[in-house]
TIZA-499533 format. One record per residue (C-alpha): residue number from 1; residue in three letters; x, y, z. Coordinates in nm, 4 decimals, always signed. Example, Ala and Ser with C-alpha at 12.3 -4.5 7.8 and 13.67 -1.06 7.14 Angstrom:
<atoms>
{1 'Ala' {+1.2300 -0.4500 +0.7800}}
{2 'Ser' {+1.3670 -0.1060 +0.7140}}
</atoms>
This chain:
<atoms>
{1 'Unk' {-3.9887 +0.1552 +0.0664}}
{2 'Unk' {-4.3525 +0.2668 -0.0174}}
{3 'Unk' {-4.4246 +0.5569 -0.2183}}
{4 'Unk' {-4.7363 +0.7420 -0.3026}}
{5 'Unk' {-4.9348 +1.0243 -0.5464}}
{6 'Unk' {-5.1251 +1.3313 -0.4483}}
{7 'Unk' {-5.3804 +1.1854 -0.6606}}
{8 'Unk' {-5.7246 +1.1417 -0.5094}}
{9 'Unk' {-5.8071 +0.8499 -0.4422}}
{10 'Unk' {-5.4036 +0.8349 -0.3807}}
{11 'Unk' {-5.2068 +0.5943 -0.5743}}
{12 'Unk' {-4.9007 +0.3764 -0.4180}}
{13 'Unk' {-4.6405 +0.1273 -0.4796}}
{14 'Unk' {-4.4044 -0.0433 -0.2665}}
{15 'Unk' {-4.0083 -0.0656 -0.4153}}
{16 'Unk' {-3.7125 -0.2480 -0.2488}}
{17 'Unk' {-3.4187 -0.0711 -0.3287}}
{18 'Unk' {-3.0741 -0.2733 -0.2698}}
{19 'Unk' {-2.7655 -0.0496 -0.2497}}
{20 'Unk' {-2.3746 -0.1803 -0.2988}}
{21 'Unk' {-2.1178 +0.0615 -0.1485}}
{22 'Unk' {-1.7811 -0.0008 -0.2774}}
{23 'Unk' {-1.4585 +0.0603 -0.1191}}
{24 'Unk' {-1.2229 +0.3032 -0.3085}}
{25 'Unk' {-0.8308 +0.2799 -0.3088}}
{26 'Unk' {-0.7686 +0.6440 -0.1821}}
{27 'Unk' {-0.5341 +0.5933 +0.0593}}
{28 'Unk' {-0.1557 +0.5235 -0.0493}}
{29 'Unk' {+0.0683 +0.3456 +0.2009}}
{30 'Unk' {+0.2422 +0.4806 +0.4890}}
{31 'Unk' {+0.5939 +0.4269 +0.5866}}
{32 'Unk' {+0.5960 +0.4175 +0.9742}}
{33 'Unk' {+0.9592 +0.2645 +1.0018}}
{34 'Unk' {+1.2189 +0.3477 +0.9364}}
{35 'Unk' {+1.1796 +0.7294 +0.9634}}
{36 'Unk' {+1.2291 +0.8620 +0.6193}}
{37 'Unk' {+1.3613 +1.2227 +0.5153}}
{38 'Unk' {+1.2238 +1.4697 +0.2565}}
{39 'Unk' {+1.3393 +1.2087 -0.0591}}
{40 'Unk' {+1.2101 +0.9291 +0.0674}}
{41 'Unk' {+1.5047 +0.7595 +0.1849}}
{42 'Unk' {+1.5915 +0.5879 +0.5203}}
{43 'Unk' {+1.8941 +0.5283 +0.6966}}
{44 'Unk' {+2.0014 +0.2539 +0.8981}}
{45 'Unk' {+2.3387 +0.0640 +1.0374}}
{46 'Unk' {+2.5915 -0.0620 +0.8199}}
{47 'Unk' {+2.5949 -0.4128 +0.7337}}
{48 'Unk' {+2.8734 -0.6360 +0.8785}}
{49 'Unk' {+3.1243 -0.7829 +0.5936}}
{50 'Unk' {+3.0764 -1.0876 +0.8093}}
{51 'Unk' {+2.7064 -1.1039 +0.8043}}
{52 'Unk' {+2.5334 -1.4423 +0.6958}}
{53 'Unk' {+2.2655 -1.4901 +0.4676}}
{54 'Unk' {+1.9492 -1.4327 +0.6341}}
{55 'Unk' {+2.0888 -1.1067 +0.8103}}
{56 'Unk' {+1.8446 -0.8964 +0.9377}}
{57 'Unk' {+1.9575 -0.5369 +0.8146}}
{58 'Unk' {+1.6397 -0.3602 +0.9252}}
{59 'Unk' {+1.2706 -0.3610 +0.9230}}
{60 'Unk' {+1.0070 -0.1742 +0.7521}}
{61 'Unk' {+0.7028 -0.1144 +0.9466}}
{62 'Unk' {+0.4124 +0.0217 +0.6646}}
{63 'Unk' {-0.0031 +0.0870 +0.7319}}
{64 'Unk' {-0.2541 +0.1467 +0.4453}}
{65 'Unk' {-0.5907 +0.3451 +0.5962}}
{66 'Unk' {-0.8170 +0.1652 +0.3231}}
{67 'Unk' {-0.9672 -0.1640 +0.4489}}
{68 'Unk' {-0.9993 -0.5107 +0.3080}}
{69 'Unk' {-0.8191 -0.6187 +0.0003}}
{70 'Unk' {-0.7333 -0.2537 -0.0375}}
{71 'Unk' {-0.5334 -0.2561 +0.2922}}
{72 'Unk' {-0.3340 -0.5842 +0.1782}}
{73 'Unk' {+0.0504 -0.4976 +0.1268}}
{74 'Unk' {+0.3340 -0.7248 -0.0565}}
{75 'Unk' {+0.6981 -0.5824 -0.0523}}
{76 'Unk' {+0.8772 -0.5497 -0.3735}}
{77 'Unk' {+1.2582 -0.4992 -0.4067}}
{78 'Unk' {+1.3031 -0.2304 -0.7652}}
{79 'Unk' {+1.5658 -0.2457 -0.9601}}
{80 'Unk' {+1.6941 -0.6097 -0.9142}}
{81 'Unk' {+1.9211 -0.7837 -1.1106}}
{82 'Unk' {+1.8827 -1.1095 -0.9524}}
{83 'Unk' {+1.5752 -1.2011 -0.8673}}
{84 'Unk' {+1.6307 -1.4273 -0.5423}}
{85 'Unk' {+1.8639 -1.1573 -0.3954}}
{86 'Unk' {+1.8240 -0.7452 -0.3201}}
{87 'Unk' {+1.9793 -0.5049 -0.5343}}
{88 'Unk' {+2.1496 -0.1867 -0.4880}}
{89 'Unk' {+2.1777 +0.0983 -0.7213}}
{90 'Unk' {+2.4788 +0.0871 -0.9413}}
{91 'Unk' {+2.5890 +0.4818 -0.8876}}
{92 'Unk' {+2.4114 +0.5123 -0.5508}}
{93 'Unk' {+2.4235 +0.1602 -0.3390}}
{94 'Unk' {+2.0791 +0.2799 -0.2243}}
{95 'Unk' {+1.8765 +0.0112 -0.1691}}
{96 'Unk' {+1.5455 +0.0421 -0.3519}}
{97 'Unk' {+1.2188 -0.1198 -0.2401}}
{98 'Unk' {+0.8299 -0.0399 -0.3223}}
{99 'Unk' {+0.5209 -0.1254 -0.0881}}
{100 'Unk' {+0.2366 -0.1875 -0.2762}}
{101 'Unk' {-0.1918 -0.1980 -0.1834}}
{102 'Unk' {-0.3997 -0.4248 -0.3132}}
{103 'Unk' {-0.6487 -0.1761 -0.4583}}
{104 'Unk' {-0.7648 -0.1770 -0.7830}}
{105 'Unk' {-0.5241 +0.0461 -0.9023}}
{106 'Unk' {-0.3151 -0.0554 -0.6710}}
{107 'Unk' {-0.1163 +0.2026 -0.4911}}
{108 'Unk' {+0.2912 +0.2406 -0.3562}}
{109 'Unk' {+0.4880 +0.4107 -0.1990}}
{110 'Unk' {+0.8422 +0.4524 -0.2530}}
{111 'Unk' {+1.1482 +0.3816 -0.0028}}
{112 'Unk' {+1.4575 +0.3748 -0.0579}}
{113 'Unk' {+1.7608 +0.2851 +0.1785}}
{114 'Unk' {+2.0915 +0.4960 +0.1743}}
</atoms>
């Protein structure tokens, strides 16, 4: 970039100017799947007393907007009690599970199976 004075004779300079955009965590995670009502909770098929472990009960399809690192999701089951298995809520049996960014915060959104 050159810049100059109205000075006579005229006076200039030439600058390099470097410029770092960042990315911001604005967007918070969308649940696509399942279809979730007004309190955030999903419904799906009941799960067969016969049902092994490894049972696929349903899946949860989610999309951030941000990009990069931002974008990144992990899956997080609330409310466990032990840590290798899923919980369900003690008064509710609603199964409780948060889907977090990678952003710096990072943001979640809330689902929660009934």
């Amino acid at each position: 970039m050159q810049t100059h004075d109205q000075g006579s004779p005229a006076l200039s300079a030439n600058v390099s100017l470097r410029m770092l955009v960042g990315d911001l965590n604005d967007n918070v995670p969308q649940v696509l799947y399942p279809a979730l009502g007004p309190d955030a909770s999903a419904l799906f098929d009941m799960v067969p007393r016969a049902a092994e472990s490894g049972y696929l009960v349903t899946r949860v399809v989610v999309v951030d907007a941000d990009s990069g690192h931002n974008a990144w999701l992990s899956y997080h089951v609330l409310q466990a009690i032990e840590p290798r298995l899923f919980s369900l809520g003690l008064h509710t049996g609603n199964l409780l599970v948060a889907v977090r960014d990678g952003g710096k915060p990072p943001l979640s959104a809330p689902l929660r199976f009934t």
